[in-house]
mmCIF file of the N, C-alpha and C atoms, coordinates in Angstrom:
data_MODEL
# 
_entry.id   MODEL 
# 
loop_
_atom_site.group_PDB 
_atom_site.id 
_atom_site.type_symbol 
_atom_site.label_atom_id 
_atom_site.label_alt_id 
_atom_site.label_comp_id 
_atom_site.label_asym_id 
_atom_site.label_entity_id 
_atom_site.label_seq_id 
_atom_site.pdbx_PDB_ins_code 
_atom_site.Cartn_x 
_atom_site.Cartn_y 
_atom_site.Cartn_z 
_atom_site.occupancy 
_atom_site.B_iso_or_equiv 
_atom_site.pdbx_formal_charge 
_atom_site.auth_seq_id 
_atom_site.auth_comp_id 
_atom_site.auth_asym_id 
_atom_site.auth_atom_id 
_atom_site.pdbx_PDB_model_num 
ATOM 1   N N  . UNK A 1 1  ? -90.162  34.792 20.688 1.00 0.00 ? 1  UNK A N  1 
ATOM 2   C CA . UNK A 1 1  ? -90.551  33.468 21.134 1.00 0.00 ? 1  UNK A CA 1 
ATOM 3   C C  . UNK A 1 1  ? -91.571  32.844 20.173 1.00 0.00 ? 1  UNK A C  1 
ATOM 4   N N  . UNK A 1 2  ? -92.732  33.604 19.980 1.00 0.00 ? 2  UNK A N  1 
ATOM 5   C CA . UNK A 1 2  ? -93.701  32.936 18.946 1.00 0.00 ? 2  UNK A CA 1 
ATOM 6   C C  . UNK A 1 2  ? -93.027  32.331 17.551 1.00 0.00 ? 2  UNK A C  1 
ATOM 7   N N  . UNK A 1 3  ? -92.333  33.150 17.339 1.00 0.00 ? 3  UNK A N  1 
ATOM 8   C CA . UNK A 1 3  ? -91.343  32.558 15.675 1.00 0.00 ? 3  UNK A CA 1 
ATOM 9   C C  . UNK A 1 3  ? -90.590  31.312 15.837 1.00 0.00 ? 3  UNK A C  1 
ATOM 10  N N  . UNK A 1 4  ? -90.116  31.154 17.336 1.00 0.00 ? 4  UNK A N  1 
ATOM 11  C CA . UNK A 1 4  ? -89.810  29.886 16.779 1.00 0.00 ? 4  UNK A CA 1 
ATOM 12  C C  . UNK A 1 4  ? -90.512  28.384 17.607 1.00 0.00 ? 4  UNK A C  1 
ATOM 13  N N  . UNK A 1 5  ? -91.641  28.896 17.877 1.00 0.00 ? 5  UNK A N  1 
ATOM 14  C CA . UNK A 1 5  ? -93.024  27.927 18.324 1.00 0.00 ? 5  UNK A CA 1 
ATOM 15  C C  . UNK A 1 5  ? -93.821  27.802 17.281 1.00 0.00 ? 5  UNK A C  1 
ATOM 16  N N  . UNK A 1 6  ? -94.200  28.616 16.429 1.00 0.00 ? 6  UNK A N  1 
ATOM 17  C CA . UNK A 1 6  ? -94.731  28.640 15.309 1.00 0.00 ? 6  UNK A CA 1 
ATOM 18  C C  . UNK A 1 6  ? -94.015  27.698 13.935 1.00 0.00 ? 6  UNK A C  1 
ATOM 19  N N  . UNK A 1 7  ? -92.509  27.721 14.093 1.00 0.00 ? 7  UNK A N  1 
ATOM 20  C CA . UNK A 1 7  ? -91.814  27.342 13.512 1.00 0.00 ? 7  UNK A CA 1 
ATOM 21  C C  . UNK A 1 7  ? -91.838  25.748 13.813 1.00 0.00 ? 7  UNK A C  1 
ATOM 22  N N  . UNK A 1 8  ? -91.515  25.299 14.882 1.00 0.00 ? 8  UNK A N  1 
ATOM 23  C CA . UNK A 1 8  ? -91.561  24.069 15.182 1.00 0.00 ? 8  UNK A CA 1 
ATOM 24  C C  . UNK A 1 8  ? -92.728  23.281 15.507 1.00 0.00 ? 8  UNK A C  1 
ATOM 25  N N  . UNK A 1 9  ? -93.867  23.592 15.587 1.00 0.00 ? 9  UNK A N  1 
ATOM 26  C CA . UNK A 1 9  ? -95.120  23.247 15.349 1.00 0.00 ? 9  UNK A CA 1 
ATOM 27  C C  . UNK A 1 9  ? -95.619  23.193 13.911 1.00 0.00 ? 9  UNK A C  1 
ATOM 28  N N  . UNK A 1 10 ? -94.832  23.761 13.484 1.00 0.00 ? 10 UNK A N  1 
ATOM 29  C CA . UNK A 1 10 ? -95.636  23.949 12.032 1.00 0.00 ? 10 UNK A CA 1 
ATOM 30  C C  . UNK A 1 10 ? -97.186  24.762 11.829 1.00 0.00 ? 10 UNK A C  1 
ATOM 31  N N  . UNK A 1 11 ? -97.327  25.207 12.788 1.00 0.00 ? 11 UNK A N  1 
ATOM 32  C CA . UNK A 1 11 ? -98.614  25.846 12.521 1.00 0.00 ? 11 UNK A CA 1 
ATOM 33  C C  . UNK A 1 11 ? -98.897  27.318 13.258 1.00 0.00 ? 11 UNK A C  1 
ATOM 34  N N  . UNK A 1 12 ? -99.648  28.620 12.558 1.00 0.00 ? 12 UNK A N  1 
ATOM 35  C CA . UNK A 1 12 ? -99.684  29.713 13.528 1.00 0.00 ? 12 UNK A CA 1 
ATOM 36  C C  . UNK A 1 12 ? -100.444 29.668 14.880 1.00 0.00 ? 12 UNK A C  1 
ATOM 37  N N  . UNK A 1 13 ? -99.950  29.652 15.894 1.00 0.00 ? 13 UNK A N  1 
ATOM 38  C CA . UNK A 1 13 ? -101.072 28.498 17.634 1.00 0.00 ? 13 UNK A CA 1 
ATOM 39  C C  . UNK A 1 13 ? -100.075 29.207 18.172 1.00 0.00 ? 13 UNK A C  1 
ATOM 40  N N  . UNK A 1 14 ? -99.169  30.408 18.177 1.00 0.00 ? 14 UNK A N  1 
ATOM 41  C CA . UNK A 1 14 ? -98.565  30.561 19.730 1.00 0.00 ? 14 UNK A CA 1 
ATOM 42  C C  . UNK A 1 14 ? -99.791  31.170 20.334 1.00 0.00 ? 14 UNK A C  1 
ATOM 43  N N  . UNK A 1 15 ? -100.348 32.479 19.687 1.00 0.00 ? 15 UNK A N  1 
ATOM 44  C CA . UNK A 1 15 ? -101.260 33.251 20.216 1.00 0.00 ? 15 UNK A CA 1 
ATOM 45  C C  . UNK A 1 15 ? -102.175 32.603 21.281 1.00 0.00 ? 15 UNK A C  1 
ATOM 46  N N  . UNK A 1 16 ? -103.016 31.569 20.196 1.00 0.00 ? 16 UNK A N  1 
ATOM 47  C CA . UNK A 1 16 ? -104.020 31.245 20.190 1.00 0.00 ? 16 UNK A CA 1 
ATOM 48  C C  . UNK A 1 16 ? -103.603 30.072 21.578 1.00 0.00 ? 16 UNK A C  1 
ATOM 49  N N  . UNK A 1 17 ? -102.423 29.835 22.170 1.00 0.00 ? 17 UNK A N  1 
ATOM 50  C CA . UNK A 1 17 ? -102.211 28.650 23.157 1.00 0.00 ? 17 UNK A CA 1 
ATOM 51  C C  . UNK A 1 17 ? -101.683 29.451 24.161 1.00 0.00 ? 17 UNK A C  1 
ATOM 52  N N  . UNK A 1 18 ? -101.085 30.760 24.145 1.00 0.00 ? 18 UNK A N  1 
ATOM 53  C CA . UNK A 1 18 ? -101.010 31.671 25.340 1.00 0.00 ? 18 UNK A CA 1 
ATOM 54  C C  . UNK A 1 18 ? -102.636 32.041 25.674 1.00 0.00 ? 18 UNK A C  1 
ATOM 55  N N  . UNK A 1 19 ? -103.058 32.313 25.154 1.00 0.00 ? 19 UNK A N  1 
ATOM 56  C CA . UNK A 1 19 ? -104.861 32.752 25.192 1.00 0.00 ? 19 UNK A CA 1 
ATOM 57  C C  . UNK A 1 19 ? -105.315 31.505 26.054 1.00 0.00 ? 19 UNK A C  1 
ATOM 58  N N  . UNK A 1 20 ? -104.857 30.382 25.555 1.00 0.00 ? 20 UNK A N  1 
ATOM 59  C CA . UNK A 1 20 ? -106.074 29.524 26.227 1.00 0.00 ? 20 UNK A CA 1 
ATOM 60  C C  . UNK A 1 20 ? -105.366 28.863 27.689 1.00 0.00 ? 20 UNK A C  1 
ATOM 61  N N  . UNK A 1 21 ? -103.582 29.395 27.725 1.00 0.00 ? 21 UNK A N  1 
ATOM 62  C CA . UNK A 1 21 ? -103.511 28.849 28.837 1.00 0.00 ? 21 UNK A CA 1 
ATOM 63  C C  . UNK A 1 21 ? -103.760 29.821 30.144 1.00 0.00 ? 21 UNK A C  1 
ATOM 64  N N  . UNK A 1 22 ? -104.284 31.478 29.652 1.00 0.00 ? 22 UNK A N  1 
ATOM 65  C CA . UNK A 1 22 ? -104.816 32.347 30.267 1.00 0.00 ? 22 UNK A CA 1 
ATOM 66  C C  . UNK A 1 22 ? -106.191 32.064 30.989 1.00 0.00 ? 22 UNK A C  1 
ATOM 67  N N  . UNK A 1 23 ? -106.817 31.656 30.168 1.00 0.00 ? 23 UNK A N  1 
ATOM 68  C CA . UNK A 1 23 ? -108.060 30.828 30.174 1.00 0.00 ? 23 UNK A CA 1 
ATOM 69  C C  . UNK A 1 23 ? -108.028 30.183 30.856 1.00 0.00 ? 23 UNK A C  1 
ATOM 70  N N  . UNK A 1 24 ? -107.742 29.122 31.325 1.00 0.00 ? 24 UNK A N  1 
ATOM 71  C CA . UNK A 1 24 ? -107.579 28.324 32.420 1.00 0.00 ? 24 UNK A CA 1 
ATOM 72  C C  . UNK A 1 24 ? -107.312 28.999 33.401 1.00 0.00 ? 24 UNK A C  1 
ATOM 73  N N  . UNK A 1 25 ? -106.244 29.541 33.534 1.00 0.00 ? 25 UNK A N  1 
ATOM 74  C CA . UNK A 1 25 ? -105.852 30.490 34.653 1.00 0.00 ? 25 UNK A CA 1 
ATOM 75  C C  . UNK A 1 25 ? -107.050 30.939 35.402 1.00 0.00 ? 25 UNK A C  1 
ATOM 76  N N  . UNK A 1 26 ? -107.855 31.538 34.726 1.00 0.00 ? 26 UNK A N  1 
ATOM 77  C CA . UNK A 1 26 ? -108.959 32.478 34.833 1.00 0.00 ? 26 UNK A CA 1 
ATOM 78  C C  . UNK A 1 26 ? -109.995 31.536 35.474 1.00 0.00 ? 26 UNK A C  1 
ATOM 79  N N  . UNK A 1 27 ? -110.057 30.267 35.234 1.00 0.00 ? 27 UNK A N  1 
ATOM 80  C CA . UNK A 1 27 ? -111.489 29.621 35.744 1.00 0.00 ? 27 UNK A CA 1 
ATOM 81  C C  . UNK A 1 27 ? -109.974 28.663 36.968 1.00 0.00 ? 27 UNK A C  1 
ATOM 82  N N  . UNK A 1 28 ? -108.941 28.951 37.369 1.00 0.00 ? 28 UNK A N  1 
ATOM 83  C CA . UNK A 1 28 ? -108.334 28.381 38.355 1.00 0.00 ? 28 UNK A CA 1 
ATOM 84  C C  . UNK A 1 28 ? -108.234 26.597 38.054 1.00 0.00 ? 28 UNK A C  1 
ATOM 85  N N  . UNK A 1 29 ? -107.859 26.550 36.693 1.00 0.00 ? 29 UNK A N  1 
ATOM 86  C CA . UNK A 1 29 ? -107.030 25.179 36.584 1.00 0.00 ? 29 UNK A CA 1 
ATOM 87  C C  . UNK A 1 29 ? -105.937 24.691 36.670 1.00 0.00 ? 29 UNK A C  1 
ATOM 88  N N  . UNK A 1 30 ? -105.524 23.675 37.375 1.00 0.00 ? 30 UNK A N  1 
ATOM 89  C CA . UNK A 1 30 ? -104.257 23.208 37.497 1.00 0.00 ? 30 UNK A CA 1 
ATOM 90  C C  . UNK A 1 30 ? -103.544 23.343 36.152 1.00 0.00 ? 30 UNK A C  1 
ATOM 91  N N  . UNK A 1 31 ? -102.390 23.941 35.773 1.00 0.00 ? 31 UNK A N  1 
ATOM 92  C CA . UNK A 1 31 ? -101.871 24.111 34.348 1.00 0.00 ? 31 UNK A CA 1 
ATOM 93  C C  . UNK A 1 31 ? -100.514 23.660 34.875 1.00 0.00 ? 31 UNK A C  1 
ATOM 94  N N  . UNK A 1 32 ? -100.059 22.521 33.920 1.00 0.00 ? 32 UNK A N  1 
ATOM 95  C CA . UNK A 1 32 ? -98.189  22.033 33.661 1.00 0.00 ? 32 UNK A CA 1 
ATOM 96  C C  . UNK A 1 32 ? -98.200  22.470 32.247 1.00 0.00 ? 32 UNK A C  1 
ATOM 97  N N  . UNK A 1 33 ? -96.959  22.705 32.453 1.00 0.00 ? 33 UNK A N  1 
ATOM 98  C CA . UNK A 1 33 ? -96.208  22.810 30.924 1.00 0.00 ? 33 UNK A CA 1 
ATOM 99  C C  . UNK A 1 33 ? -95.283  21.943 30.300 1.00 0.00 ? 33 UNK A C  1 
ATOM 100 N N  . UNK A 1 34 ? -95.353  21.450 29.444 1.00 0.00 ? 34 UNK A N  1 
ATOM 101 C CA . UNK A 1 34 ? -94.308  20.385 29.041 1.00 0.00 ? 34 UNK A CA 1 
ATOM 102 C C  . UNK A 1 34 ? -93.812  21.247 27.908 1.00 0.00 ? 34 UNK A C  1 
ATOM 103 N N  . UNK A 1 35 ? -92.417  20.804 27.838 1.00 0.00 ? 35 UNK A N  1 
ATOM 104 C CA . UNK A 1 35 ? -91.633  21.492 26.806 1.00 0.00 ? 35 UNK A CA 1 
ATOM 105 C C  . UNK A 1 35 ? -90.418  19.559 26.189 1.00 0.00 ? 35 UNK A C  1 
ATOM 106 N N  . UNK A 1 36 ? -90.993  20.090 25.368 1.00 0.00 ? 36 UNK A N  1 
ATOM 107 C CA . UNK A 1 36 ? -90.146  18.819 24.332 1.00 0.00 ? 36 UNK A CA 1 
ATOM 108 C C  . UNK A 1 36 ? -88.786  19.498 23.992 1.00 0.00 ? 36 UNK A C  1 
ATOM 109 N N  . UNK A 1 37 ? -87.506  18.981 24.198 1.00 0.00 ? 37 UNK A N  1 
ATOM 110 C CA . UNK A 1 37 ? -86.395  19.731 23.904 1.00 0.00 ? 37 UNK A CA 1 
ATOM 111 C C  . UNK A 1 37 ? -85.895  18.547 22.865 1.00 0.00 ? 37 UNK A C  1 
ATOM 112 N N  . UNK A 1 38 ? -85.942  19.555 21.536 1.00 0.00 ? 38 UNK A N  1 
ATOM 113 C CA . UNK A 1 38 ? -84.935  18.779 20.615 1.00 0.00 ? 38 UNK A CA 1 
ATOM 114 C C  . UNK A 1 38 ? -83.800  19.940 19.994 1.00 0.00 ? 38 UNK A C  1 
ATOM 115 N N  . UNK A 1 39 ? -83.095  19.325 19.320 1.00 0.00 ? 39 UNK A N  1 
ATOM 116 C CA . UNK A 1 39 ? -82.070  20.540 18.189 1.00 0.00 ? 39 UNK A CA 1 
ATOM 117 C C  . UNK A 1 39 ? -82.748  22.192 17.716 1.00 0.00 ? 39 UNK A C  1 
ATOM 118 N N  . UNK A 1 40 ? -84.024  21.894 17.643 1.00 0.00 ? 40 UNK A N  1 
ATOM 119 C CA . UNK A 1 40 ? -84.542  23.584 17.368 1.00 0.00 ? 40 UNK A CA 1 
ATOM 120 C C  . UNK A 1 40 ? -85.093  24.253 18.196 1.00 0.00 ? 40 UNK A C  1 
ATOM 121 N N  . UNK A 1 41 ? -84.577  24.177 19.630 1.00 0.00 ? 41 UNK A N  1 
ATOM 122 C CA . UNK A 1 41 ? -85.112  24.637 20.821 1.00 0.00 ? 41 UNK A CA 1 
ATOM 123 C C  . UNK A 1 41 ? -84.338  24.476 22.313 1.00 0.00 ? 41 UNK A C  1 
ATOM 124 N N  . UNK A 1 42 ? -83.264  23.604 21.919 1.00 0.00 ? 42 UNK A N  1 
ATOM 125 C CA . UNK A 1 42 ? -82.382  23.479 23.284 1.00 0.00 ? 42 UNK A CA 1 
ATOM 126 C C  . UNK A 1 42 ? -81.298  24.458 23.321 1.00 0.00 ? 42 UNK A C  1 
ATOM 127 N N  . UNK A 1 43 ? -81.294  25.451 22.615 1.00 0.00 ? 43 UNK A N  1 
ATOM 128 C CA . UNK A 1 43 ? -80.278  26.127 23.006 1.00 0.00 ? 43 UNK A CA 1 
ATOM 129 C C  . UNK A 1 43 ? -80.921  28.094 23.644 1.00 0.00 ? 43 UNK A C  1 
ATOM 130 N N  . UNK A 1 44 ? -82.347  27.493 23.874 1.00 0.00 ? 44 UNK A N  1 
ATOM 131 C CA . UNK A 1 44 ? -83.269  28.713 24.147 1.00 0.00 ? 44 UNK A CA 1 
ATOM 132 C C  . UNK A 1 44 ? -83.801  28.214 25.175 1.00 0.00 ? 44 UNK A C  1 
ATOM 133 N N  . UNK A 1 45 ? -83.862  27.143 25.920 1.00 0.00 ? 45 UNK A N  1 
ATOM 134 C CA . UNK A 1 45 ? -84.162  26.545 27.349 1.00 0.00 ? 45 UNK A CA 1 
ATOM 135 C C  . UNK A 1 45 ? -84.330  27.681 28.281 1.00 0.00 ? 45 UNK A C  1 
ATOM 136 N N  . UNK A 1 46 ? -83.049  28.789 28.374 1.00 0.00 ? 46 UNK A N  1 
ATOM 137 C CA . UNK A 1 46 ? -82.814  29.452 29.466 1.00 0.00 ? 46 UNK A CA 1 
ATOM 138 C C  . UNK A 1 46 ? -84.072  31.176 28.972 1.00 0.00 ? 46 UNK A C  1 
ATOM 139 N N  . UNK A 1 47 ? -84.410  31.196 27.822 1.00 0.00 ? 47 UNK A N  1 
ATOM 140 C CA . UNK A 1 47 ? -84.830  32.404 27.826 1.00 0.00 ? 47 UNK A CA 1 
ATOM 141 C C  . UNK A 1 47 ? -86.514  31.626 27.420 1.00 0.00 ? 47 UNK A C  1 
ATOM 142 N N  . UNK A 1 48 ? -86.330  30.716 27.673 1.00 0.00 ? 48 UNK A N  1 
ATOM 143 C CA . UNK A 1 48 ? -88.186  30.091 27.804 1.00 0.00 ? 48 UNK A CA 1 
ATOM 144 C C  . UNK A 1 48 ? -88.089  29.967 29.087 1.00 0.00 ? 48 UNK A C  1 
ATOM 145 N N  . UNK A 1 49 ? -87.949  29.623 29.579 1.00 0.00 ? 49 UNK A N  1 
ATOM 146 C CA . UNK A 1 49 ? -87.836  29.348 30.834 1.00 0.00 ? 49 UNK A CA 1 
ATOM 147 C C  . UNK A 1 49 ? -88.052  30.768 31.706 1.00 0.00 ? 49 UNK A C  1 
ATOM 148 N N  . UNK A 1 50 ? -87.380  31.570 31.268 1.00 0.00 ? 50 UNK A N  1 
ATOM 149 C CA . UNK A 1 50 ? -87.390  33.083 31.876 1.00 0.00 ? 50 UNK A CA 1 
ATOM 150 C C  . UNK A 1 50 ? -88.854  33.701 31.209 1.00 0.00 ? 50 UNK A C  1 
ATOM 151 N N  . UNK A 1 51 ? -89.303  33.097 30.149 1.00 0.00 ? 51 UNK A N  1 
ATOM 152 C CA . UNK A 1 51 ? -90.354  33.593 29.567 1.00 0.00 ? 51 UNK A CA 1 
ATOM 153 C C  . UNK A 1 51 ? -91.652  32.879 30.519 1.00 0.00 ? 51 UNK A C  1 
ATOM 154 N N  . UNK A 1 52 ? -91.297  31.602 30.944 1.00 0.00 ? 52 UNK A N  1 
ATOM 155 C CA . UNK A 1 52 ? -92.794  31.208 31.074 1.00 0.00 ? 52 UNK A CA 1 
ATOM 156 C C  . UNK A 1 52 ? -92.659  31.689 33.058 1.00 0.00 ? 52 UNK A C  1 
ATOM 157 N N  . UNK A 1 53 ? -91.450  31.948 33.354 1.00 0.00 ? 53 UNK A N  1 
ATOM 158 C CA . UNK A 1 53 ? -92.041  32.443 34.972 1.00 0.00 ? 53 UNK A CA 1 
ATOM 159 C C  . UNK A 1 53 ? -92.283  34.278 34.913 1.00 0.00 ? 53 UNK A C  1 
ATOM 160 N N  . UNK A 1 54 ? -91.673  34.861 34.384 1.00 0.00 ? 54 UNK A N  1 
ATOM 161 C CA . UNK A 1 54 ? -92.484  36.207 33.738 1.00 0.00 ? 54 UNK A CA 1 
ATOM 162 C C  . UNK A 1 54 ? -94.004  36.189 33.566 1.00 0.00 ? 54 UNK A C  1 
ATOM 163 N N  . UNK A 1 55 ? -94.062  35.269 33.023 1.00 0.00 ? 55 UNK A N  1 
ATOM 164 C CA . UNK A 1 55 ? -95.673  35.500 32.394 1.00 0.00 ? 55 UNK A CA 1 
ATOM 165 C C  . UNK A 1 55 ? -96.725  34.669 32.588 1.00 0.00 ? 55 UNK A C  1 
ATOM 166 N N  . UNK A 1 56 ? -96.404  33.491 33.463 1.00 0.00 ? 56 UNK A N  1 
ATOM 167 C CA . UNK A 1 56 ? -97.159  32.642 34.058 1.00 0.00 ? 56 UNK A CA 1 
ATOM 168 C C  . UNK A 1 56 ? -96.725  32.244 35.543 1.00 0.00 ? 56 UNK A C  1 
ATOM 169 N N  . UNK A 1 57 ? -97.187  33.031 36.077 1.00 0.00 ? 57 UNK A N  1 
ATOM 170 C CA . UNK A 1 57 ? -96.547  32.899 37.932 1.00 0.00 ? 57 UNK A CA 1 
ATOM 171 C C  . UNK A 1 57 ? -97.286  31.793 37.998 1.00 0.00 ? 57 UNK A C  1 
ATOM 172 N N  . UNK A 1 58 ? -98.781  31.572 37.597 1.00 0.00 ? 58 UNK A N  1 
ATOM 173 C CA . UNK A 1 58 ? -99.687  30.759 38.498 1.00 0.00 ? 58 UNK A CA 1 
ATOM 174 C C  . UNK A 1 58 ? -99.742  28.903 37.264 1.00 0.00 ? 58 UNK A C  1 
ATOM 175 N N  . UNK A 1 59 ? -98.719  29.155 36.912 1.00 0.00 ? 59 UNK A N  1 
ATOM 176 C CA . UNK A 1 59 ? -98.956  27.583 36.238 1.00 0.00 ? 59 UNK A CA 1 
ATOM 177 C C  . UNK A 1 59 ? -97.918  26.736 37.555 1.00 0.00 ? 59 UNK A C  1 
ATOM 178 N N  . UNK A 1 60 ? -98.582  25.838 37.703 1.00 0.00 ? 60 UNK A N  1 
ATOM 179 C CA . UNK A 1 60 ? -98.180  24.382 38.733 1.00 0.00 ? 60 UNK A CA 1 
ATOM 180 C C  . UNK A 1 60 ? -97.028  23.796 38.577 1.00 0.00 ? 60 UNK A C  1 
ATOM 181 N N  . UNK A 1 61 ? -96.676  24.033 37.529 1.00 0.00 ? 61 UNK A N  1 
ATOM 182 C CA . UNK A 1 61 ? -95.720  22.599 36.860 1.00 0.00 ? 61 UNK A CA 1 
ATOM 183 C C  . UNK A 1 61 ? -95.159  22.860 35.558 1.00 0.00 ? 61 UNK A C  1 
ATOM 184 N N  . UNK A 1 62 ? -93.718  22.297 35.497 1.00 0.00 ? 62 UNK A N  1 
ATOM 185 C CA . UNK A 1 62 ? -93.325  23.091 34.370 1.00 0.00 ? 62 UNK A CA 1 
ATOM 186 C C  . UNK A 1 62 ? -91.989  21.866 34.139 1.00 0.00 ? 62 UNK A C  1 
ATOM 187 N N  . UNK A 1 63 ? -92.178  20.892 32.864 1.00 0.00 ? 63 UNK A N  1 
ATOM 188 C CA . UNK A 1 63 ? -91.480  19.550 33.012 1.00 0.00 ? 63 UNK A CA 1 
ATOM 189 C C  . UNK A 1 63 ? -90.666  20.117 31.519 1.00 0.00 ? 63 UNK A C  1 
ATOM 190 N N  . UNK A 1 64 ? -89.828  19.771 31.284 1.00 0.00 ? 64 UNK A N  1 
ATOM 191 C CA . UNK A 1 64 ? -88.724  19.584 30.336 1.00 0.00 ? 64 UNK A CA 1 
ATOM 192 C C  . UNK A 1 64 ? -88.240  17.993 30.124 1.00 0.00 ? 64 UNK A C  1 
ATOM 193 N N  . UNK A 1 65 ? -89.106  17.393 29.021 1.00 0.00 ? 65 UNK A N  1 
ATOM 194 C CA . UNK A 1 65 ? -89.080  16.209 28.573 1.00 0.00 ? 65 UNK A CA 1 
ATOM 195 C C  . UNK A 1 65 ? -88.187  16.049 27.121 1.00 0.00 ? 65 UNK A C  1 
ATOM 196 N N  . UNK A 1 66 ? -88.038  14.980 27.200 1.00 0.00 ? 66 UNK A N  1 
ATOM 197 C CA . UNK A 1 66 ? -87.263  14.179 25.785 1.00 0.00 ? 66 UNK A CA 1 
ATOM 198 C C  . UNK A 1 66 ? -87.855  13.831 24.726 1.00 0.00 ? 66 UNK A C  1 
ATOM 199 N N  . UNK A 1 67 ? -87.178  14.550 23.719 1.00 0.00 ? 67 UNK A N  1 
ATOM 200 C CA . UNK A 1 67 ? -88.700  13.926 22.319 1.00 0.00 ? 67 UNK A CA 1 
ATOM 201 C C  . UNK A 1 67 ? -88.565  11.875 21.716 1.00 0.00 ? 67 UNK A C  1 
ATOM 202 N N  . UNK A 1 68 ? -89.530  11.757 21.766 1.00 0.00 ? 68 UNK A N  1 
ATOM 203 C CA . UNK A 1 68 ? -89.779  10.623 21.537 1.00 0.00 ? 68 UNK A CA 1 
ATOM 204 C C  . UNK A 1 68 ? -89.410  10.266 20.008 1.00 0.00 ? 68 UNK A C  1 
ATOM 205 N N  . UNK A 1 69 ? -89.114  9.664  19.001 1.00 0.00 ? 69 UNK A N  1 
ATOM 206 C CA . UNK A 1 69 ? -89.218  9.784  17.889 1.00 0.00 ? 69 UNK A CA 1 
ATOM 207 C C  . UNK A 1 69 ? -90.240  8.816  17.152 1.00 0.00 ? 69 UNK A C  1 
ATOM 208 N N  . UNK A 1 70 ? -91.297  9.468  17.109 1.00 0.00 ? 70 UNK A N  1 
ATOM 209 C CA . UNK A 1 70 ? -92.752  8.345  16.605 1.00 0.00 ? 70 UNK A CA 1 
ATOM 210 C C  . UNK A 1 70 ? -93.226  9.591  16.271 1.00 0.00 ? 70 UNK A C  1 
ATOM 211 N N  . UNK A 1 71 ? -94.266  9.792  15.563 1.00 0.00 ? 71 UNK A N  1 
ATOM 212 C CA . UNK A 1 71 ? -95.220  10.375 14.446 1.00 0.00 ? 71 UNK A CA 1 
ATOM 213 C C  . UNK A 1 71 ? -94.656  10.877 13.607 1.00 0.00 ? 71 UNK A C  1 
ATOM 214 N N  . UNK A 1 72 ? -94.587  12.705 13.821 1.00 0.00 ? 72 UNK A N  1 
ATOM 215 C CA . UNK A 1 72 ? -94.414  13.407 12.918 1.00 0.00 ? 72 UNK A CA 1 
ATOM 216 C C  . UNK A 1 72 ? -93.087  13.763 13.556 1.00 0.00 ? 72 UNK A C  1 
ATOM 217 N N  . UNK A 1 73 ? -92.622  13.548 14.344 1.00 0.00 ? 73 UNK A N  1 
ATOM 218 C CA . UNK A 1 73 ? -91.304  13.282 15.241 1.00 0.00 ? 73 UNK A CA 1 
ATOM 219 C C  . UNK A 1 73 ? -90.400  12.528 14.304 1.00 0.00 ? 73 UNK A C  1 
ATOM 220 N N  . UNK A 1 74 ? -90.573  11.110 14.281 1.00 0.00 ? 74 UNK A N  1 
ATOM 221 C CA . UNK A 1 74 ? -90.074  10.345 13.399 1.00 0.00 ? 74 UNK A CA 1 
ATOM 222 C C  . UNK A 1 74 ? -89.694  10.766 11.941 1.00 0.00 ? 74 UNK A C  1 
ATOM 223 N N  . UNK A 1 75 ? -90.854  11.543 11.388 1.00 0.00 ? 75 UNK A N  1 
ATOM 224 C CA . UNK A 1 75 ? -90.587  11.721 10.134 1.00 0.00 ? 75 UNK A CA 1 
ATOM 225 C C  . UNK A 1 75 ? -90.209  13.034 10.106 1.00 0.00 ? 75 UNK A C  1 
ATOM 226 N N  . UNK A 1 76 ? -90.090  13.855 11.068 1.00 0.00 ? 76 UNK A N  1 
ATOM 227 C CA . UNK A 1 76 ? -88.833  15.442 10.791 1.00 0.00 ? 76 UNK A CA 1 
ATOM 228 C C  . UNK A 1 76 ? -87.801  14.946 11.660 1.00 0.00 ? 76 UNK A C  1 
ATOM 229 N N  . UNK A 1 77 ? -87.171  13.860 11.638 1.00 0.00 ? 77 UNK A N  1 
ATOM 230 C CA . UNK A 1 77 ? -85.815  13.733 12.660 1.00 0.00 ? 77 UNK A CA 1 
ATOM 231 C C  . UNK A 1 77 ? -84.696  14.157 12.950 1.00 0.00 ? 77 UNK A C  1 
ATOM 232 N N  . UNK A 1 78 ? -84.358  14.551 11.023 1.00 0.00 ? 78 UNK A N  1 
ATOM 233 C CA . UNK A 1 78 ? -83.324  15.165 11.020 1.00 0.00 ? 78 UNK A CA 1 
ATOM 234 C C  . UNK A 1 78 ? -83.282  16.987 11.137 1.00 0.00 ? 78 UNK A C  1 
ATOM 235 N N  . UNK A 1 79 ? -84.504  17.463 11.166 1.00 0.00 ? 79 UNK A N  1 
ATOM 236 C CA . UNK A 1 79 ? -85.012  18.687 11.526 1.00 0.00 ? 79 UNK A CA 1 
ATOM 237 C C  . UNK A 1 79 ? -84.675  18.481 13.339 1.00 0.00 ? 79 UNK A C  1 
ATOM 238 N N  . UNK A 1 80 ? -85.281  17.871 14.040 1.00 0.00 ? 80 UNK A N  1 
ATOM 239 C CA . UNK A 1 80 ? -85.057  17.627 15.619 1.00 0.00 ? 80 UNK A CA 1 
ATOM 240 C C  . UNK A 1 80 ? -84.005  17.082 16.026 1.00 0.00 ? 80 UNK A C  1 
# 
């Protein structure tokens, strides 16, 4: 899972964003998850999905949204 979050972020942050949504957990914050589904990630829906109720019983909310194409969106489009 991290390889290809790392991958589509462009930056090494899976660790470091499972850690902090633990963190929250821990001081009892409301936590949603949004998941942006484009071309390098919609065909893994079903084993994220199995990943984030495994390992996060206590997150609230868990939305599967549409990528927008504006920022850095816009300019990797044909990557998404």
């Amino acid at each position: 899972m991290y390889i290809i979050s790392n991958s589509i972020v462009r930056v090494k942050s899976f660790y470091k964003t499972i850690a902090g949504i633990y963190n929250l957990a821990k001081f009892n914050f409301k936590i949603g998850i949004r998941i942006v589904v484009h071309k390098m990630n919609y065909d893994r829906l079903s084993q994220l999905s199995e990943y984030i109720y495994s390992n996060f019983p206590f997150v609230y909310h868990v939305a599967f949204m549409q990528m927008e194409p504006i920022g850095y969106a816009y300019d990797n489009l044909n990557d998404l």
